[in-house]
N, C-alpha and C positions, 0 to 999 in steps of 0.2 A: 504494500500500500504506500501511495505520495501522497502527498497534496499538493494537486490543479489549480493555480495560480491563472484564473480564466473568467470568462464571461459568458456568460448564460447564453445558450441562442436565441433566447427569447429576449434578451435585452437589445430591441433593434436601435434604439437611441443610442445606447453608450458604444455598439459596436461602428455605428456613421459614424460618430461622434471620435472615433480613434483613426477613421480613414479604416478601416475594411469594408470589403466589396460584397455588399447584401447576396447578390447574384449568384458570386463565385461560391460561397456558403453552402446558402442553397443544393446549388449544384452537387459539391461537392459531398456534403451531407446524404445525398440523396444516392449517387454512384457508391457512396458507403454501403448502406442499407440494402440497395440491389447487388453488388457483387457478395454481400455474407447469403441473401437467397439464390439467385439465378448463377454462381459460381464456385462459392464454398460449401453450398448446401447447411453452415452454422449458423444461425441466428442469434442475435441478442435478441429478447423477446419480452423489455424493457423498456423500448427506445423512448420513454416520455420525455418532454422538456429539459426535465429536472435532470436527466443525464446526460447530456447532450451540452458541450461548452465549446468556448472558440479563444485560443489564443496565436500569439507569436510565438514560434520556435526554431532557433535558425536561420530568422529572418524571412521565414513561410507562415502562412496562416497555417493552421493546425485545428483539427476540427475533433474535441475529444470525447469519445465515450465512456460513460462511465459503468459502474453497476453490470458486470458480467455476473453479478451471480443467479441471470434466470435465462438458460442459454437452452438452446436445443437443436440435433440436427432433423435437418427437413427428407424426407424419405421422397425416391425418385419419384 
């Protein structure tokens, strides 16, 4: 365990408000969710708000998840 040093996805003000790109989020967020179904077959199966944060890491946005402990694989 760490502590995520990050901002909520849902905080769409504070996250404009730093200059990250709503869009790219989004996005990216989302090709998250569908490669754990349509590729890894693992799901997190958690994904509410409240796990879900956005920071800088390396000078990259970074889109993190939290809470793997309600996880499951999907059957073909």
């Amino acid at each position: 365990m760490e502590f995520i040093d990050a901002i909520k996805i849902t905080n769409k003000e504070r996250l404009i408000a730093e200059g990250y790109d709503i869009r790219g989020i989004l996005q990216t967020t989302i090709e998250a969710f569908a490669e754990q179904i349509f590729v890894t077959g693992f799901v997190h199966a958690d994904p509410h708000p409240g796990n879900i944060f956005v920071r800088t890491q390396g000078g990259k946005t970074q889109i993190v998840i939290l809470d793997f402990g309600l996880c499951f694989p999907l059957a073909e």
